[in-house]
PDB file as gemmi writes it, atoms N, CA and C in Angstrom:
CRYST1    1.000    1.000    1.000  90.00  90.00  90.00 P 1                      
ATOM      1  N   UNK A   1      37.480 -18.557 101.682  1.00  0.00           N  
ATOM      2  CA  UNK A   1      36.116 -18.188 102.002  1.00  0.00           C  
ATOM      3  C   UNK A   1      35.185 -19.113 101.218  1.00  0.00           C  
ATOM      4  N   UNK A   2      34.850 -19.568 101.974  1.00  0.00           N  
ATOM      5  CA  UNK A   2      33.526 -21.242 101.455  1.00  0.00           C  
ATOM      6  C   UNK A   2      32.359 -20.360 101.037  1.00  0.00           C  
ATOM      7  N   UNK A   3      31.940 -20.125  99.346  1.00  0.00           N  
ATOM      8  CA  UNK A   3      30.867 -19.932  98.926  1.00  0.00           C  
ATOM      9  C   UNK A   3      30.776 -18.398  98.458  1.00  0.00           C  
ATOM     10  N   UNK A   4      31.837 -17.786  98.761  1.00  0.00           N  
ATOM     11  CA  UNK A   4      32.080 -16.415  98.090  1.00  0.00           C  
ATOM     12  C   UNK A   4      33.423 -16.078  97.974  1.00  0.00           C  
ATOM     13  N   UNK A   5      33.894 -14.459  97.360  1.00  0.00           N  
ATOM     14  CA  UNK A   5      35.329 -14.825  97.348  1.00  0.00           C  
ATOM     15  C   UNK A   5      36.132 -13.922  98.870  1.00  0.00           C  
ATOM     16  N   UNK A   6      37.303 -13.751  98.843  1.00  0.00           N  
ATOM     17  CA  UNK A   6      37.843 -13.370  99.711  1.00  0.00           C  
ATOM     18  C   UNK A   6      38.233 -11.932  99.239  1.00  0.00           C  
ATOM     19  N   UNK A   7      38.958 -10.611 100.172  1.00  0.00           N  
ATOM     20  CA  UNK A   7      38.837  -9.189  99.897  1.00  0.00           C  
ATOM     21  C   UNK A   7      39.312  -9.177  98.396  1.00  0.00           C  
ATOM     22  N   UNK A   8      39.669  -8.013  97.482  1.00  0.00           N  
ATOM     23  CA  UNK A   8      40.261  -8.045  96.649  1.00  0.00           C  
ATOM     24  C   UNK A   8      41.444  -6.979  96.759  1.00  0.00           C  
ATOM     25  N   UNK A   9      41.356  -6.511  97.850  1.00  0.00           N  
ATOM     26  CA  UNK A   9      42.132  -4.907  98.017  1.00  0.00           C  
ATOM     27  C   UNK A   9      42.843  -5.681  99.833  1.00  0.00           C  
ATOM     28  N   UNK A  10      44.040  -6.051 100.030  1.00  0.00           N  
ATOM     29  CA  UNK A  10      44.348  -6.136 101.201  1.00  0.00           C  
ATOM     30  C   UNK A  10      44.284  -4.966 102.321  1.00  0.00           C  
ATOM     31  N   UNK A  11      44.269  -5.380 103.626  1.00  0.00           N  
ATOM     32  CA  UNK A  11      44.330  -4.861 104.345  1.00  0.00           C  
ATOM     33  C   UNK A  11      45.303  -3.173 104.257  1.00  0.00           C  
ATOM     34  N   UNK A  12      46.377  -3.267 104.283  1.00  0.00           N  
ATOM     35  CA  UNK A  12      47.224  -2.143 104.208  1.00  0.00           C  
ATOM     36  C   UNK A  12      46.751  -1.181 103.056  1.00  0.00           C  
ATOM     37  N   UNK A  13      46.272  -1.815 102.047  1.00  0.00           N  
ATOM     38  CA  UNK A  13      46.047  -1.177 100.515  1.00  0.00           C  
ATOM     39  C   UNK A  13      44.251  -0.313 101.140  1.00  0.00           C  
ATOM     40  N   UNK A  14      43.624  -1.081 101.792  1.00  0.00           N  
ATOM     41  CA  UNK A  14      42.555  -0.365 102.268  1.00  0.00           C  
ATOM     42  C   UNK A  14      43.097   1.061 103.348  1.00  0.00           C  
ATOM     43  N   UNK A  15      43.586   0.712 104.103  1.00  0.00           N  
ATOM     44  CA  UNK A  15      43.890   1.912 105.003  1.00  0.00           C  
ATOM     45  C   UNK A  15      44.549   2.765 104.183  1.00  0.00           C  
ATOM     46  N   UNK A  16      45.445   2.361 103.004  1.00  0.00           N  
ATOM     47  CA  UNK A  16      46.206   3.756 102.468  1.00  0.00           C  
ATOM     48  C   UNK A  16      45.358   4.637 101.846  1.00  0.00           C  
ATOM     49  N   UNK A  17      43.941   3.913 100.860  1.00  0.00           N  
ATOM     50  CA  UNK A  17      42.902   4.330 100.303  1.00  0.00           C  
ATOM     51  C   UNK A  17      42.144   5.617 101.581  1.00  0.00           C  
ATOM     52  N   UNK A  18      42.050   4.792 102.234  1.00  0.00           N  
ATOM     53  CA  UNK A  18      41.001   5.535 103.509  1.00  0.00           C  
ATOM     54  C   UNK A  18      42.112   6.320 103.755  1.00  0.00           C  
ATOM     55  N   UNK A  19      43.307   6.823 104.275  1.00  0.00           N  
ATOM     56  CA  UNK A  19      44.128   8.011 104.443  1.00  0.00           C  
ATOM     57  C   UNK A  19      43.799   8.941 103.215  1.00  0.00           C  
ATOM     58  N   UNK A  20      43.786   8.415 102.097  1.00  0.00           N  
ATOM     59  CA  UNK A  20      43.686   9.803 100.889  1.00  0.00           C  
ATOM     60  C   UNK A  20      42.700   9.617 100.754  1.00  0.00           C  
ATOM     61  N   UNK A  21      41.281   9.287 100.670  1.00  0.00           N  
ATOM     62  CA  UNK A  21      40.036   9.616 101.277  1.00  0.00           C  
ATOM     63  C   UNK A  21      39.780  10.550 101.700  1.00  0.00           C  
ATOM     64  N   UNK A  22      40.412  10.175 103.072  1.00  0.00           N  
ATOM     65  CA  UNK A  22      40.030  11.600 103.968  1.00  0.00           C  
ATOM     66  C   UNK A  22      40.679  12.821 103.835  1.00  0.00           C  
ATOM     67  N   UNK A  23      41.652  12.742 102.958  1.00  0.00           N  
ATOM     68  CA  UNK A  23      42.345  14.323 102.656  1.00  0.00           C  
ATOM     69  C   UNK A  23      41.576  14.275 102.203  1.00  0.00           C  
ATOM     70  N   UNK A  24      41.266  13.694 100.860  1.00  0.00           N  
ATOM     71  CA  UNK A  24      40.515  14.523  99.888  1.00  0.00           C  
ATOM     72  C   UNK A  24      39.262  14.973 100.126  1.00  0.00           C  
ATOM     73  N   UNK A  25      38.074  14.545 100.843  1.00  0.00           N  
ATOM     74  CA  UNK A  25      36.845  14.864 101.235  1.00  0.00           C  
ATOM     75  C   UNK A  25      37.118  16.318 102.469  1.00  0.00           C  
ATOM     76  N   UNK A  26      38.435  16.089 102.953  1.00  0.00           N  
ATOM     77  CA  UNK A  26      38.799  17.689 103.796  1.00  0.00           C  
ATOM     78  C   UNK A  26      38.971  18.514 102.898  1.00  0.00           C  
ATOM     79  N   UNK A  27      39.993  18.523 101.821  1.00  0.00           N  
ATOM     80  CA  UNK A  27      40.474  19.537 101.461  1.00  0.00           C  
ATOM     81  C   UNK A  27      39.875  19.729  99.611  1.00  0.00           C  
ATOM     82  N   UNK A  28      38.479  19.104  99.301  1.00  0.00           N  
ATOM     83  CA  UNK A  28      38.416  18.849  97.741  1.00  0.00           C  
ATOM     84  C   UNK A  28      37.790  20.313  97.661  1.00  0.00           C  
ATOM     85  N   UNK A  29      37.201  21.356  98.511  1.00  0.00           N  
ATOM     86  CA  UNK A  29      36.623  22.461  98.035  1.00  0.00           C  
ATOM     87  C   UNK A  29      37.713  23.065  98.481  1.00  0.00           C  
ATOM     88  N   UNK A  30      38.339  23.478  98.428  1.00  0.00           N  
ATOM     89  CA  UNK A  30      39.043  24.908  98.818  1.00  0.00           C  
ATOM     90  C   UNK A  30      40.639  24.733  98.488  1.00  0.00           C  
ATOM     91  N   UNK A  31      40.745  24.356  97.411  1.00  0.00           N  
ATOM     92  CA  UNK A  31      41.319  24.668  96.030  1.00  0.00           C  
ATOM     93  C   UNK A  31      42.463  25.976  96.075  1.00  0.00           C  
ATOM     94  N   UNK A  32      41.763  26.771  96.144  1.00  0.00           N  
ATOM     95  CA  UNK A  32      42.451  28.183  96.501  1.00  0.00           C  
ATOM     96  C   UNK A  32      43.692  28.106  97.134  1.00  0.00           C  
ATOM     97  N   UNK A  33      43.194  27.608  98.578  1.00  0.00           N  
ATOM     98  CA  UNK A  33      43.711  27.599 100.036  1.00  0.00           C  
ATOM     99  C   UNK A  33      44.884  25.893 100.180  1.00  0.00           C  
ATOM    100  N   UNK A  34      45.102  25.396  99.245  1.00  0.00           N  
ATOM    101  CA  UNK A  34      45.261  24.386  99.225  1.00  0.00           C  
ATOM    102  C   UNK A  34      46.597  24.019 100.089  1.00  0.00           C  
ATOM    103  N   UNK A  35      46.663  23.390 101.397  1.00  0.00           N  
ATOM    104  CA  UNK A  35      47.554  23.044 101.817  1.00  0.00           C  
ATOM    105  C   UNK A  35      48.392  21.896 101.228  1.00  0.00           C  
ATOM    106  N   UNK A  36      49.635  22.718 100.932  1.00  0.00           N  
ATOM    107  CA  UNK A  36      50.725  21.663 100.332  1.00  0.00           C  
ATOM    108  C   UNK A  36      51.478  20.984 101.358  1.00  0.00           C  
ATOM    109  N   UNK A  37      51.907  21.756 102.681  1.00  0.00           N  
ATOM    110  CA  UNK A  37      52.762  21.027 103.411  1.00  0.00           C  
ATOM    111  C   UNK A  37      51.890  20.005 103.732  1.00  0.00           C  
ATOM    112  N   UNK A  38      50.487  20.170 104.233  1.00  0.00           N  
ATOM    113  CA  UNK A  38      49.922  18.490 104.797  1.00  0.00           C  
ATOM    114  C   UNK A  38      49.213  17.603 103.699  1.00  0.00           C  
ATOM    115  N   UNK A  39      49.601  18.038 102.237  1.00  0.00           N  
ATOM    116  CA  UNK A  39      49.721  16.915 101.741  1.00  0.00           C  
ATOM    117  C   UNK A  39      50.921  15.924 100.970  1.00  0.00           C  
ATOM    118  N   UNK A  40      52.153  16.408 101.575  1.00  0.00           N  
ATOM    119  CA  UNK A  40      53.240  16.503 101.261  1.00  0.00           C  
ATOM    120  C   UNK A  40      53.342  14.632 102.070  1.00  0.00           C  
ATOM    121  N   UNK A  41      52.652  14.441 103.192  1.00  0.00           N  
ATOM    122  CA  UNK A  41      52.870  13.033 103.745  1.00  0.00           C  
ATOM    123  C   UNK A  41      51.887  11.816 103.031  1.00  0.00           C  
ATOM    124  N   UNK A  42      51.275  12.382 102.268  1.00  0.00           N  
ATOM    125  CA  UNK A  42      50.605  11.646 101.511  1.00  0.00           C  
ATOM    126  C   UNK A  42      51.568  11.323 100.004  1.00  0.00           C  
ATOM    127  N   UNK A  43      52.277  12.010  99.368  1.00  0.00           N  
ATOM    128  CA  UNK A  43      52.930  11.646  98.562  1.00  0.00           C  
ATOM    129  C   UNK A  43      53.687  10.085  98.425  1.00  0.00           C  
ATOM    130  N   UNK A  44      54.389   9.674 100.120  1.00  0.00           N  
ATOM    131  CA  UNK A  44      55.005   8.358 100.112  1.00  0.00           C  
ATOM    132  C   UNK A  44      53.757   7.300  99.837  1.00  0.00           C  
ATOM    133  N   UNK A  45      52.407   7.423 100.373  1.00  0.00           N  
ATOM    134  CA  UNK A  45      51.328   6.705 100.807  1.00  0.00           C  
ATOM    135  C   UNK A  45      50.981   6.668  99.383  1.00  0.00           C  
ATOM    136  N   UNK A  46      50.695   7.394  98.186  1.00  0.00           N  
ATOM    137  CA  UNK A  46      50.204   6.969  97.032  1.00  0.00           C  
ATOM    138  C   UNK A  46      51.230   6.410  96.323  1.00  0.00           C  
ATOM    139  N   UNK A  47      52.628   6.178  96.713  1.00  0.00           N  
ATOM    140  CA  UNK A  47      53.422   5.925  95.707  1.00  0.00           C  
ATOM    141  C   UNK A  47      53.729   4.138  96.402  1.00  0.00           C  
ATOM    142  N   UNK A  48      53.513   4.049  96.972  1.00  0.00           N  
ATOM    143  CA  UNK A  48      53.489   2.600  98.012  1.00  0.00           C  
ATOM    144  C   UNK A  48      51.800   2.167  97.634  1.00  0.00           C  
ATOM    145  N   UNK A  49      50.839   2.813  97.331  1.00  0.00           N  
ATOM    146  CA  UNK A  49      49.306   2.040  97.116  1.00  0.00           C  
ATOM    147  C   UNK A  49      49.127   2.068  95.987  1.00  0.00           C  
ATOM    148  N   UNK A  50      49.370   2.859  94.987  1.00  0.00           N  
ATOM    149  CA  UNK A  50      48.643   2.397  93.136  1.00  0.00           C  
ATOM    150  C   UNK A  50      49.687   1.154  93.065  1.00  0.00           C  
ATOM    151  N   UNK A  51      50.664   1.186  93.407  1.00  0.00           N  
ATOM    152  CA  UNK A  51      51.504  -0.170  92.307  1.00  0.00           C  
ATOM    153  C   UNK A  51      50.675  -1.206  93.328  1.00  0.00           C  
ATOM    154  N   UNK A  52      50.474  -1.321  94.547  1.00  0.00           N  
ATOM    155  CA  UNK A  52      49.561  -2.460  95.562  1.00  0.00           C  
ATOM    156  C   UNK A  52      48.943  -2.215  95.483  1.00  0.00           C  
ATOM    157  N   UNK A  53      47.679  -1.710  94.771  1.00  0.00           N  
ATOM    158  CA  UNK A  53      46.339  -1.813  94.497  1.00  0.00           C  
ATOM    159  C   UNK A  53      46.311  -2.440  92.986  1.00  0.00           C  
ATOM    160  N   UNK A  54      47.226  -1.691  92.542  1.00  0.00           N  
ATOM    161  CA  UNK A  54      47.119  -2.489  90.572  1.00  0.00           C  
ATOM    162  C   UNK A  54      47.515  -4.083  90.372  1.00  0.00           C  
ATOM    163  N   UNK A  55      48.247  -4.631  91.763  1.00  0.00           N  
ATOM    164  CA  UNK A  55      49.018  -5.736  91.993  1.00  0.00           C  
ATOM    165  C   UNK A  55      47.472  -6.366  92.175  1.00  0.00           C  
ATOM    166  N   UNK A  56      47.090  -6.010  93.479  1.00  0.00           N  
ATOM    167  CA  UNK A  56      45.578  -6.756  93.703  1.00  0.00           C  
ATOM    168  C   UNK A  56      44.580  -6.622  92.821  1.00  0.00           C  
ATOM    169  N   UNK A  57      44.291  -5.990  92.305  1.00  0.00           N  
ATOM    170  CA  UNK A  57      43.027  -6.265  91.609  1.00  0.00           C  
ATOM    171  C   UNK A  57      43.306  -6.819  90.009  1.00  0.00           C  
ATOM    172  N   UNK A  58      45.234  -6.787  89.941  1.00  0.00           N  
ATOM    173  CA  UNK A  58      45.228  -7.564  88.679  1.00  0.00           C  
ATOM    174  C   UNK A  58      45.190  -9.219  89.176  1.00  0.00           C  
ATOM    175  N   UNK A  59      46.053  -9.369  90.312  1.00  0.00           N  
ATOM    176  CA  UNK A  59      45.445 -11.232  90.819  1.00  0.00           C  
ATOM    177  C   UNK A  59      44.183 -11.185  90.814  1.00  0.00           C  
ATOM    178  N   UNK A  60      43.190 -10.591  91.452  1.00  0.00           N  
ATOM    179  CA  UNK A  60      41.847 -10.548  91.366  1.00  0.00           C  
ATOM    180  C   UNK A  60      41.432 -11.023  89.849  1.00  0.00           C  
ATOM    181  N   UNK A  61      42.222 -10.678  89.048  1.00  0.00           N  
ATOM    182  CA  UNK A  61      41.084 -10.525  88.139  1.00  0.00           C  
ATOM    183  C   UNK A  61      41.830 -12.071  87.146  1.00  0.00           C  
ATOM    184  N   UNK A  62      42.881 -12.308  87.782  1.00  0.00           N  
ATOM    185  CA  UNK A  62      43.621 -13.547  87.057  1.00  0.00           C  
ATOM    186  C   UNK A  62      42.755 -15.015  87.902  1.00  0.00           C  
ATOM    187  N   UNK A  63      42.580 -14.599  88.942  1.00  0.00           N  
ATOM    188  CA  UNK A  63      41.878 -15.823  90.105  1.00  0.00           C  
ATOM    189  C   UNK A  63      40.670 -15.929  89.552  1.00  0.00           C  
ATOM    190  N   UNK A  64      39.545 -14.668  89.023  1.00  0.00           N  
ATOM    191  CA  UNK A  64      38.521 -14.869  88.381  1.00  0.00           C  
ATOM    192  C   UNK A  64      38.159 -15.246  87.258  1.00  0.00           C  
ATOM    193  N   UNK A  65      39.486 -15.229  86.490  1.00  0.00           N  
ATOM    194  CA  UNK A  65      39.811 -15.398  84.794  1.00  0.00           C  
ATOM    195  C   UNK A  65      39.010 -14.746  83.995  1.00  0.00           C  
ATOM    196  N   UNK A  66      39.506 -13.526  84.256  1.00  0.00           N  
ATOM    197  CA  UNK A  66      39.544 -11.814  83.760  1.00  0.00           C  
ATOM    198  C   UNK A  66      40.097 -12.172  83.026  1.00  0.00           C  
ATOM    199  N   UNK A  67      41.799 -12.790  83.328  1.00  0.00           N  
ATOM    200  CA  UNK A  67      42.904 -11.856  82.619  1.00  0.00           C  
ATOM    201  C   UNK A  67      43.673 -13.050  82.703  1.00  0.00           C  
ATOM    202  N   UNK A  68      44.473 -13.290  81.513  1.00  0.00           N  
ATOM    203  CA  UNK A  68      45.159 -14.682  81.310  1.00  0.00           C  
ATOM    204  C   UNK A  68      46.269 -14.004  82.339  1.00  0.00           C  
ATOM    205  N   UNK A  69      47.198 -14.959  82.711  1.00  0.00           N  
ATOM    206  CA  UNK A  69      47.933 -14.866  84.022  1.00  0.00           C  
ATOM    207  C   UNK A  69      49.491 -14.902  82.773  1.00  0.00           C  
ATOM    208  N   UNK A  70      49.443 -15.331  81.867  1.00  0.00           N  
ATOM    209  CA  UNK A  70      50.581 -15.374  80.953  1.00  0.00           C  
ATOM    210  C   UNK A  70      51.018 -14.196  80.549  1.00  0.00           C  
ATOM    211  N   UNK A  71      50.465 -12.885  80.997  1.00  0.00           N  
ATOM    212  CA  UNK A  71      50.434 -11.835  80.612  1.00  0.00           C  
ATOM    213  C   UNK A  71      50.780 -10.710  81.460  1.00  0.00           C  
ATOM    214  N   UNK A  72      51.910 -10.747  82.334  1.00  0.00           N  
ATOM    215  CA  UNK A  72      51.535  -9.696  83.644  1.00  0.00           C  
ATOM    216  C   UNK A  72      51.871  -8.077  82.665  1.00  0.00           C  
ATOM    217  N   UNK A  73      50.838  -7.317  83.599  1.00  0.00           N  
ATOM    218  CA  UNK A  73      50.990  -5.699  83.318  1.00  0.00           C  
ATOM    219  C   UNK A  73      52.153  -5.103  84.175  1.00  0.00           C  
ATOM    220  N   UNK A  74      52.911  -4.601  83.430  1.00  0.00           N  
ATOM    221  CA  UNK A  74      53.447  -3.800  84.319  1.00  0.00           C  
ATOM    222  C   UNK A  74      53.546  -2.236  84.571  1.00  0.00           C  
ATOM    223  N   UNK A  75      53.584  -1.902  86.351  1.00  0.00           N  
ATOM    224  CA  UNK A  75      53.007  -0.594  86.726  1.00  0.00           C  
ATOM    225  C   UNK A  75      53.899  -0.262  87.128  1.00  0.00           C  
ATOM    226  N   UNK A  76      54.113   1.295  86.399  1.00  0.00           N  
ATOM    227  CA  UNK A  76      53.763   2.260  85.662  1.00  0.00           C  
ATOM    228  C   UNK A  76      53.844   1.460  84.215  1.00  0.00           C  
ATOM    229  N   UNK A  77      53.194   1.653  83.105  1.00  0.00           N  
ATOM    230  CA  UNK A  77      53.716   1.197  81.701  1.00  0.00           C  
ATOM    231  C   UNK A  77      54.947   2.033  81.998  1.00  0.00           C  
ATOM    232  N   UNK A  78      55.445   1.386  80.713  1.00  0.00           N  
ATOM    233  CA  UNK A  78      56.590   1.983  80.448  1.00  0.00           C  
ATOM    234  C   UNK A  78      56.765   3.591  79.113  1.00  0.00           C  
ATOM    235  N   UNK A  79      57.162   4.199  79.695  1.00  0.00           N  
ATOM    236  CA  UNK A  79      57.295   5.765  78.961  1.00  0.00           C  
ATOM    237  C   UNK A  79      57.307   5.363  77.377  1.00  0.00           C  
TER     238      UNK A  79                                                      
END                                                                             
C-alpha cells in the first residue's frame, strides 16, 4: 500500500473477531439466562484467533519497529 500501511488484523482474524462480537453484544445482558450450548461453537473460534491475532499485531508492531524482531513472544506465555 503506496503511502500508508496495509491491514494489521488479516482477513480470517477479522471475521473470527466479528463472530464473537456478535455473541457478545446478543448475549452481554442476560447473564442469568446465559446460553452455554450456543456458545459452546465459539470456543474452537477463540482458540484459532488470540494466538492469530497476537501473531499479527506482533509483525505489526516488528514492521513498525515497536518491537525488535530478535525477540519473538510466545502465545500463551508459558505457566
Amino acid at each position: 500500500m503506496e503511502g500508508g500501511r496495509g491491514a494489521i488484523l488479516g482477513a480470517g482474524t477479522v471475521h473470527d473477531l466479528r463472530l464473537l462480537l456478535a455473541f457478545r453484544h446478543l448475549y452481554r445482558n442476560i447473564y442469568g439466562d446465559f446460553d452455554y450450548p450456543a456458545a459452546r461453537p465459539l470456543v474452537p473460534v477463540v482458540a484459532r484467533c488470540v494466538p492469530r491475532a497476537a501473531a499479527e499485531i506482533e509483525t505489526f508492531c516488528v514492521m513498525e519497529g515497536l518491537k525488535d524482531s530478535a525477540r519473538p513472544r510466545r502465545f500463551p506465555p508459558p505457566a
